[in-house]
MARNU-300337 format. One record per residue (C-alpha): x, y, z; residue in one letter. Coordinates in nm, 4 decimals. Each point is the difference from the previous one (the first is absolute). Last residue first. Example, Ala and Ser with C-alpha at 12.3 -4.5 7.8 and 13.67 -1.06 7.14 Angstrom:
BEGIN
> 1.3670, -0.1060, 0.7140, S;
> -0.1370, -0.3440, 0.0660, A;
***
This chain:
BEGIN
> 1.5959, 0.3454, -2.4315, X;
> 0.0471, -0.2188, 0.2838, X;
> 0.1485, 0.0210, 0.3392, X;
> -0.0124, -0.3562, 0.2060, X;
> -0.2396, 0.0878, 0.2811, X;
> 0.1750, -0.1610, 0.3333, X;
> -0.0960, -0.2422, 0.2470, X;
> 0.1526, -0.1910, 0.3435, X;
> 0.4029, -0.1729, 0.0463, X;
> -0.0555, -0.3352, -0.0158, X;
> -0.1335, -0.0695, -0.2839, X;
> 0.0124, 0.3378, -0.1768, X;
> -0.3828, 0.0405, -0.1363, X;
> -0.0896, 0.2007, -0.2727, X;
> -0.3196, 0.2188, -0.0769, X;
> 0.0662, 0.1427, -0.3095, X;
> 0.0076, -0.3074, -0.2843, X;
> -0.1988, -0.2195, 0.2038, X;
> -0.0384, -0.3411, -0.0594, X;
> -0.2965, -0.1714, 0.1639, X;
> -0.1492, 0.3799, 0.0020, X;
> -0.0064, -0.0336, -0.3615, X;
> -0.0900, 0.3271, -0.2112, X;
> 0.0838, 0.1741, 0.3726, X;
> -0.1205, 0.2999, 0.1897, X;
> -0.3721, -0.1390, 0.1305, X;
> 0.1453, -0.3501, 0.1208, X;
> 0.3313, 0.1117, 0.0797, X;
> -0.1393, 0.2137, 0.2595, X;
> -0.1689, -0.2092, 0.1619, X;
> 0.3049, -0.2532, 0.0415, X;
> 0.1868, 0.2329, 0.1396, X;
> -0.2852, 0.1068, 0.2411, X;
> -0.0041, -0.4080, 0.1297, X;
> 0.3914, -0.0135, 0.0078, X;
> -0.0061, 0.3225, 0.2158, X;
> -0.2078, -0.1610, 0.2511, X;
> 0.1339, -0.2847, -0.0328, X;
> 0.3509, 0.0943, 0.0747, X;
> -0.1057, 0.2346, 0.2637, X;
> 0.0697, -0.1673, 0.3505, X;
> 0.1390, 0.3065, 0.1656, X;
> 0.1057, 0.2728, -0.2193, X;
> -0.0556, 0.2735, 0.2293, X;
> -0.2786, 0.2354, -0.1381, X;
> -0.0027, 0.3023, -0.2788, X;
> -0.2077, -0.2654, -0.1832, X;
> 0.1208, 0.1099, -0.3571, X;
> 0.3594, 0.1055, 0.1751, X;
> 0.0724, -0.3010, 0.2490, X;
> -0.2115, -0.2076, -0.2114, X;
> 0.2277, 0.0281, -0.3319, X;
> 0.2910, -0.0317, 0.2392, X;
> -0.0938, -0.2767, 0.1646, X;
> -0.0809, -0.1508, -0.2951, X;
> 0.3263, 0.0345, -0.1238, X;
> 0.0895, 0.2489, -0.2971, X;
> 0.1814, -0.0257, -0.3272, X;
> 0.0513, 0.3065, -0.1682, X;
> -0.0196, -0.0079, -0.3875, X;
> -0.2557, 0.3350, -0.0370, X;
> -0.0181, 0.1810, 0.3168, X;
> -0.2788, 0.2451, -0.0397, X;
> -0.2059, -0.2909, -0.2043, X;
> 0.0729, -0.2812, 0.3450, X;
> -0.1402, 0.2876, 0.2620, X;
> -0.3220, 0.0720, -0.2764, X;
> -0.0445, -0.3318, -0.0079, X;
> -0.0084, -0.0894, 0.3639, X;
> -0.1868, 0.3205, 0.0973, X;
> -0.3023, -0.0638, -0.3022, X;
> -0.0357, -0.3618, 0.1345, X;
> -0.0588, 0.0437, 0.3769, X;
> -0.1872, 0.3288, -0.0835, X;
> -0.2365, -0.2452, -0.2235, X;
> 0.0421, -0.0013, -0.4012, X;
> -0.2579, 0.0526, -0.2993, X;
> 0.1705, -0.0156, -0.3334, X;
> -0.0954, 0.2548, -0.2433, X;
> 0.1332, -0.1496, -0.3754, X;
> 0.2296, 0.2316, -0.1630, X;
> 0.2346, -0.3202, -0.0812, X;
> -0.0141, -0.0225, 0.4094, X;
> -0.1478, 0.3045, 0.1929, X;
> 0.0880, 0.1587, 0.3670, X;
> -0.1920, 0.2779, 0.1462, X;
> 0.0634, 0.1850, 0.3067, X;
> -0.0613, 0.3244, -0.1870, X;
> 0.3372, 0.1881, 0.1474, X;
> 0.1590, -0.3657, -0.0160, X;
> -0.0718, -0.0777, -0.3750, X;
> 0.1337, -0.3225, -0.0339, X;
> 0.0614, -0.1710, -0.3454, X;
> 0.0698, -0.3335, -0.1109, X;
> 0.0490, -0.1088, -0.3545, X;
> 0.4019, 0.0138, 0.0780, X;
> 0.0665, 0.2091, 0.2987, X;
> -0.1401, 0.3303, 0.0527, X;
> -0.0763, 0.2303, 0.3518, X;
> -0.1885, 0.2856, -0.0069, X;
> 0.0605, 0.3357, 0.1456, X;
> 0.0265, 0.0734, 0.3498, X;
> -0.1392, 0.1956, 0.2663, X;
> -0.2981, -0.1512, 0.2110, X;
> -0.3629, 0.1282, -0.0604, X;
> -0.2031, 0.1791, 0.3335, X;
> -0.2359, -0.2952, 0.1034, X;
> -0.3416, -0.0986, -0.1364, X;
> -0.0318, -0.3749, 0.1683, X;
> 0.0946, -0.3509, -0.2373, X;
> 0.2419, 0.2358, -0.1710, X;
> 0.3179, -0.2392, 0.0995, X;
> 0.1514, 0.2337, 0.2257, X;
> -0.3451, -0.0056, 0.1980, X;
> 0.0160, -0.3701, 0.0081, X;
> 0.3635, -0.0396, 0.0503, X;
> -0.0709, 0.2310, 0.3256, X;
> -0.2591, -0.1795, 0.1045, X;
> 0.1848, -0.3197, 0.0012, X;
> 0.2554, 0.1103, 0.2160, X;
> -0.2562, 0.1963, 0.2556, X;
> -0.1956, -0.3283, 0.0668, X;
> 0.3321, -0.1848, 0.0101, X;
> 0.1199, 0.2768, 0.2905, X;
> -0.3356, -0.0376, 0.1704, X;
> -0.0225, -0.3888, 0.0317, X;
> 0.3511, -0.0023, 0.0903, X;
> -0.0733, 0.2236, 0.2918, X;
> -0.3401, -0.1649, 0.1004, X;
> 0.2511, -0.3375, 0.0458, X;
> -0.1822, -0.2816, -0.1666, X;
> -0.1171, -0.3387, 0.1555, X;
> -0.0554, -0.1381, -0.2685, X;
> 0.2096, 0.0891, -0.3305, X;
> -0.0326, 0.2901, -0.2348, X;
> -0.0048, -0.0135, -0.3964, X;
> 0.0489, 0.2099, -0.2752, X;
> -0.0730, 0.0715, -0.3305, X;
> -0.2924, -0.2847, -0.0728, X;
> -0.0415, -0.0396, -0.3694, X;
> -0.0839, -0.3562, -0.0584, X;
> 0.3343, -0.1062, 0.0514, X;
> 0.0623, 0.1851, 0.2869, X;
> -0.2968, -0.1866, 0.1678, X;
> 0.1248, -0.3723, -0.1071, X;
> 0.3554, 0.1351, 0.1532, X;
> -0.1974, 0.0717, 0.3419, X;
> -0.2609, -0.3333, -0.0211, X;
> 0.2928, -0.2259, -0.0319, X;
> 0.1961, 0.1748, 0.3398, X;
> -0.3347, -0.0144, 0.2101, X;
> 0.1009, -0.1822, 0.2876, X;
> 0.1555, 0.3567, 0.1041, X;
> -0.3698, 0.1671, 0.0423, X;
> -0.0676, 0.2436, -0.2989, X;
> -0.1194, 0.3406, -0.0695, X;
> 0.0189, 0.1048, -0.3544, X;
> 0.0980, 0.3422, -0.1232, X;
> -0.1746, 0.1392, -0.2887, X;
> 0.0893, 0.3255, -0.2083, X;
> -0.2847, 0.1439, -0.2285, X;
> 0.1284, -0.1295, -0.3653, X;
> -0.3767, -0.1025, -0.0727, X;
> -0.0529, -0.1478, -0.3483, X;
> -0.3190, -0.2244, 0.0984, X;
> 0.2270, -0.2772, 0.0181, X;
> 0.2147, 0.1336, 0.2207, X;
> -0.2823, 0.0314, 0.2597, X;
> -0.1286, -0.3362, -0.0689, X;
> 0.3561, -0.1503, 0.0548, X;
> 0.0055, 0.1752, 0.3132, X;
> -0.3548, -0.1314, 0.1246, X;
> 0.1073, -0.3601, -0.1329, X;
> 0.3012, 0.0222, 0.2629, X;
> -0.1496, 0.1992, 0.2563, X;
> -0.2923, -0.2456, 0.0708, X;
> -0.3467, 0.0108, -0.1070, X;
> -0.3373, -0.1510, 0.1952, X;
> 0.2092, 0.0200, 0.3026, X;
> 0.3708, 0.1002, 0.0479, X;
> 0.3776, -0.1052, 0.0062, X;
> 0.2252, 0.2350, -0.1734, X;
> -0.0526, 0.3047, 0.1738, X;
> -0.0197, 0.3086, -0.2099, X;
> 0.1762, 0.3621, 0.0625, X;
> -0.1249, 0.2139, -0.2714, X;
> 0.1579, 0.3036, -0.1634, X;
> -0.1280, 0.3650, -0.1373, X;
> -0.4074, -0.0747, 0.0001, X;
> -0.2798, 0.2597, -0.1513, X;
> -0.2869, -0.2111, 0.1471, X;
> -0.2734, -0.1904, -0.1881, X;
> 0.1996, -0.2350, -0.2850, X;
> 0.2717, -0.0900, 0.2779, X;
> -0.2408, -0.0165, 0.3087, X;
> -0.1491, -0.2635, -0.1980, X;
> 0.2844, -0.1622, -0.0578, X;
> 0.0533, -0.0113, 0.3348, X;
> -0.3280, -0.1409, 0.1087, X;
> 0.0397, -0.2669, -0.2259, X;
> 0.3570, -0.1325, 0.1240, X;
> -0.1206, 0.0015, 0.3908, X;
> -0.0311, 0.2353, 0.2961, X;
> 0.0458, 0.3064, -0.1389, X;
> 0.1023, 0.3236, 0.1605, X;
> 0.0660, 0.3856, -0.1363, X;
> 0.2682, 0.1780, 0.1409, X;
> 0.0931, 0.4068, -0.0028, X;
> 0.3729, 0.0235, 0.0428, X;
> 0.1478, 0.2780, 0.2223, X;
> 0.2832, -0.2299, 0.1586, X;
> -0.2328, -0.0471, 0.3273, X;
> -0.2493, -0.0942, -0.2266, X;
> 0.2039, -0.2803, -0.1258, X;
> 0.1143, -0.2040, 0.3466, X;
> -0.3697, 0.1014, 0.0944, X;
> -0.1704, -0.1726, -0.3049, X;
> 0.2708, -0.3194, -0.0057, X;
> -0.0598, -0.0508, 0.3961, X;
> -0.3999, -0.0243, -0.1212, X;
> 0.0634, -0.2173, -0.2989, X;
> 0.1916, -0.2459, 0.2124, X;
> -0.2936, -0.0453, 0.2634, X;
> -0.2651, -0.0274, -0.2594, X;
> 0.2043, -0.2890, -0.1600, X;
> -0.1544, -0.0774, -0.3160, X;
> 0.2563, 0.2446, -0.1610, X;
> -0.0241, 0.2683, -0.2661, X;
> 0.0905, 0.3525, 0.0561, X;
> 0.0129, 0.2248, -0.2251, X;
> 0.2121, 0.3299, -0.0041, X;
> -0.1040, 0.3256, -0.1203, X;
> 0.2774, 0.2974, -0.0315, X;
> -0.0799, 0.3497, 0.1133, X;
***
């Protein structure tokens, strides 16, 4: 049984949230501010966390980055209200997977829940039966898929399931150019709607752990106009 946290100020939103996910099988644990999540982080065995923006004492932006900080890779979703479009890229830029605008549908809620959960699980954050396939070279970069384990000049580099999907879809097709859309349409396994940034932000993340000089990558190229490919190396 997966764990989900809950963090919102709201009472009233982190009840709906607790039903909408027990009814799917999930147990939930709630949090009504930054510091009470991260507490429930370092006392509870927790799979993802659903965390409102806006809070008391700390909000979901320095909670996140806190999180991260600390090494975490547990997937986190962020809970916004639409006047909030600064505070949603600031939050995928400090690590933030995910994020779900006020008021949300209960169905869209569950379905990203589930979507991140699986990339978790795939990921080896959770003990899951191991996926087949070898691993996965290009240049000084290597991706051991069956291990879930990627390292740069044999140097361990630590990447989220955002990260580790978009690389490993750009290392099985070597010199491909793709979209956005279509990068989130099969990292995200979601309708493409609005995900330039989003992908941009993830991009960008991944550049900075993979590349000598993320400023000017040698694997992580962008098309203008067209999306990103890895340029093959050897």
């Amino acid at each position: 049984m997966y764990t989900v946290l809950i963090c919102d100020d709201d009472r009233d939103i982190v009840s709906a949230l607790e039903i909408y996910l027990s009814s799917e099988g999930y147990r939930t644990v709630s949090a009504y501010n930054g510091e009470e999540a991260i507490r429930c982080v370092n006392e509870d065995n927790i799979d993802l966390i659903l965390m409102d923006i806006m809070m008391p004492q700390l909000d979901g932006i320095r909670a996140t980055a806190r999180l991260r900080e600390s090494g975490g890779n547990i997937p986190i979703i962020l809970l916004t209200a639409k006047s909030e479009d600064t505070d949603k890229v600031l939050g995928l830029n400090i690590g933030a997977d995910d994020y779900i605008t006020k008021p949300f549908n209960p169905i869209e809620v569950i379905a990203r829940v589930k979507s991140q959960l699986r990339r978790y699980t795939t990921l080896g954050g959770r003990t899951t039966v191991d996926s087949p396939g070898g691993a996965l070279r290009n240049g000084s970069i290597i991706m051991d898929d069956e291990a879930k384990a990627v390292t740069v000049d044999g140097e361990s580099v630590s990447l989220t399931p955002i990260e580790y999907n978009i690389l490993r879809l750009l290392m099985k097709n070597l010199g491909r150019v793709y979209s956005t859309a279509q990068i989130y349409e099969q990292v995200w396994n979601d309708p493409a709607l609005g995900s330039e940034n989003t992908v941009a932000v993830h991009i960008r993340h991944l550049r900075e752990k993979i590349e000598i000089d993320p400023a000017n990558p040698r694997y992580l190229k962008v098309v203008w106009g067209l999306g990103y490919k890895m340029e093959k190396m050897t």
